[in-house]
C-alpha positions in Angstrom: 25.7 -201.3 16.8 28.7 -199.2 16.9 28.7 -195.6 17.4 31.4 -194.2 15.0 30.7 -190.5 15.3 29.4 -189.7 19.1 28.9 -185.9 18.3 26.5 -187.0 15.8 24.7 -189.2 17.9 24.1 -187.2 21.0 23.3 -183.9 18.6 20.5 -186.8 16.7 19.4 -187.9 20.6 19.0 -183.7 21.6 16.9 -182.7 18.5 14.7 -185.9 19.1 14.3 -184.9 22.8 13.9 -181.3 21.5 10.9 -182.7 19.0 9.3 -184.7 21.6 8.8 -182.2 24.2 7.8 -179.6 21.5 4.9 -182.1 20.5 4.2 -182.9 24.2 3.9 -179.2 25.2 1.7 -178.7 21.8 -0.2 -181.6 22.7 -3.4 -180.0 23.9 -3.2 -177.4 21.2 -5.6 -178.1 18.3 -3.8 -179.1 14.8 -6.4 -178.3 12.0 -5.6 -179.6 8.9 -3.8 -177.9 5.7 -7.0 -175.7 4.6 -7.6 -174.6 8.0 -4.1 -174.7 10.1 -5.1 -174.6 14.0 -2.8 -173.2 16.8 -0.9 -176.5 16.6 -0.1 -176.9 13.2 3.0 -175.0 12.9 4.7 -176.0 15.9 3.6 -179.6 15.7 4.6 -179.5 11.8 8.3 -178.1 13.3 8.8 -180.5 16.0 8.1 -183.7 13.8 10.8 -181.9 11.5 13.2 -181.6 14.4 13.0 -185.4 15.4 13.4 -186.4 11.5 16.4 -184.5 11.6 17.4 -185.6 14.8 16.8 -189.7 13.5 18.4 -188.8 10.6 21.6 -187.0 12.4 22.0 -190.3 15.0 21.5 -193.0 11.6 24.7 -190.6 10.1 26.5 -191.0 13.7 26.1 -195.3 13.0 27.6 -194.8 10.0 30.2 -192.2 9.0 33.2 -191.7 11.5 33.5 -187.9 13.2 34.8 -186.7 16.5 33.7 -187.4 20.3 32.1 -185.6 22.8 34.5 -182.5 24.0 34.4 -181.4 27.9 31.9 -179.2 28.3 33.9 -175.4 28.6 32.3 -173.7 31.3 33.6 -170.4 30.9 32.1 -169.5 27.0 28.9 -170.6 28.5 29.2 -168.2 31.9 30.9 -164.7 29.9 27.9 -165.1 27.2 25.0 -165.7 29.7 26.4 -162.6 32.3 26.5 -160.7 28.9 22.8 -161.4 27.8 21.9 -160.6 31.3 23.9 -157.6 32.1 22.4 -155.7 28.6 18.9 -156.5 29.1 19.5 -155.0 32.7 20.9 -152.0 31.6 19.6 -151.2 28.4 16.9 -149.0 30.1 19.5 -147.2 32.2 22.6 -146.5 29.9 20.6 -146.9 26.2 21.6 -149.1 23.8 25.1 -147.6 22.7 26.7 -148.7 25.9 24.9 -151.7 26.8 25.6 -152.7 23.5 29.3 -152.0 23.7 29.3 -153.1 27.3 27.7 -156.6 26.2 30.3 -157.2 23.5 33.4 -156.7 25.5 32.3 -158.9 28.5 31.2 -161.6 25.7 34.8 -161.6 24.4 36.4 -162.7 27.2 34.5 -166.1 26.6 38.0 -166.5 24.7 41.4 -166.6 26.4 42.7 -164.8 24.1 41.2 -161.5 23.8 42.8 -158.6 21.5 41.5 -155.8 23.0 41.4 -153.3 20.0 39.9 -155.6 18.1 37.4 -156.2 20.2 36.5 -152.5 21.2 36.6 -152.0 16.8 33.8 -155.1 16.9 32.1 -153.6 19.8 31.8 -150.1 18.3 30.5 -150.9 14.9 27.8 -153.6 16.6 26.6 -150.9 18.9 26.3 -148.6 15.5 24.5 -151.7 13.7 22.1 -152.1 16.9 21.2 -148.4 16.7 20.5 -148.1 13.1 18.8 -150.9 12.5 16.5 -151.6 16.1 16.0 -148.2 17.0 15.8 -146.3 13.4 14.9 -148.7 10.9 12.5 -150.9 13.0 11.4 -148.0 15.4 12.1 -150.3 18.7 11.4 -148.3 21.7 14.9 -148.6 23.6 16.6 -144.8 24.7 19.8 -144.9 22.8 22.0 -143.2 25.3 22.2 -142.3 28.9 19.6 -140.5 29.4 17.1 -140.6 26.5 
């Protein structure tokens, strides 16, 4: 058995981990059956789907060629967790404009290469998108600015 596409194959071996400890977790949840779906159903239903996917993903990796593994890139992983952190801390304090604005220009610099107007442009019109749709169309109770 050779592994031609090693991408493939860990991505097959990660959903079929994924799908296991889905069903384990779900274990002691009861299934039901079609007519009358239990609290397990769904998620049991899901996870099965995952490891299929996941079997069928690693079978691909045996037989089409594709790239291996890359080093893992520490920093895209760091700038994008401080971000998700850093709004939900200060959402409450400065409203969603800023934290919005504040959370895409600290997620930029997950790049090396940050263009700094373009990112302030991005930053701008997500913070406008955030504010129409969470706090106007769906009624979301976050202030909106500093303050509020």
């Amino acid at each position: 058995m050779v592994i031609k596409s090693p991408q493939d194959f860990g991505a097959g071996i990660l959903f079929i981990l994924f799908g296991a400890i889905g069903l384990w977790v779900g274990s002691d949840l009861n299934f039901g059956t079609a007519r009358n779906m239990g609290p397990g159903y769904f998620p049991m239903i899901i996870c099965g789907l995952i490891m299929l996917i996941g079997l069928i993903v690693a079978a691909k990796s045996l037989a089409v060629e594709g790239p291996a593994i890359e080093r893992i890139q520490f920093r895209p992983i760091v700038f994008i967790l401080l971000a998700i952190a850093a709004f939900g801390l200060f959402i409450e304090d400065i409203g969603a404009i800023i934290a919005s604005i504040l959370l895409i220009m600290f997620a930029a610099y997950a790049r090396k290469d940050v263009n700094l107007i373009e990112t302030v442009v991005f930053a701008v019109v997500t913070a406008a998108f955030v504010v129409i749709i969470f706090v106007y169309a769906l009624g979301q109770p976050m202030p909106v600015w500093w303050g509020r």
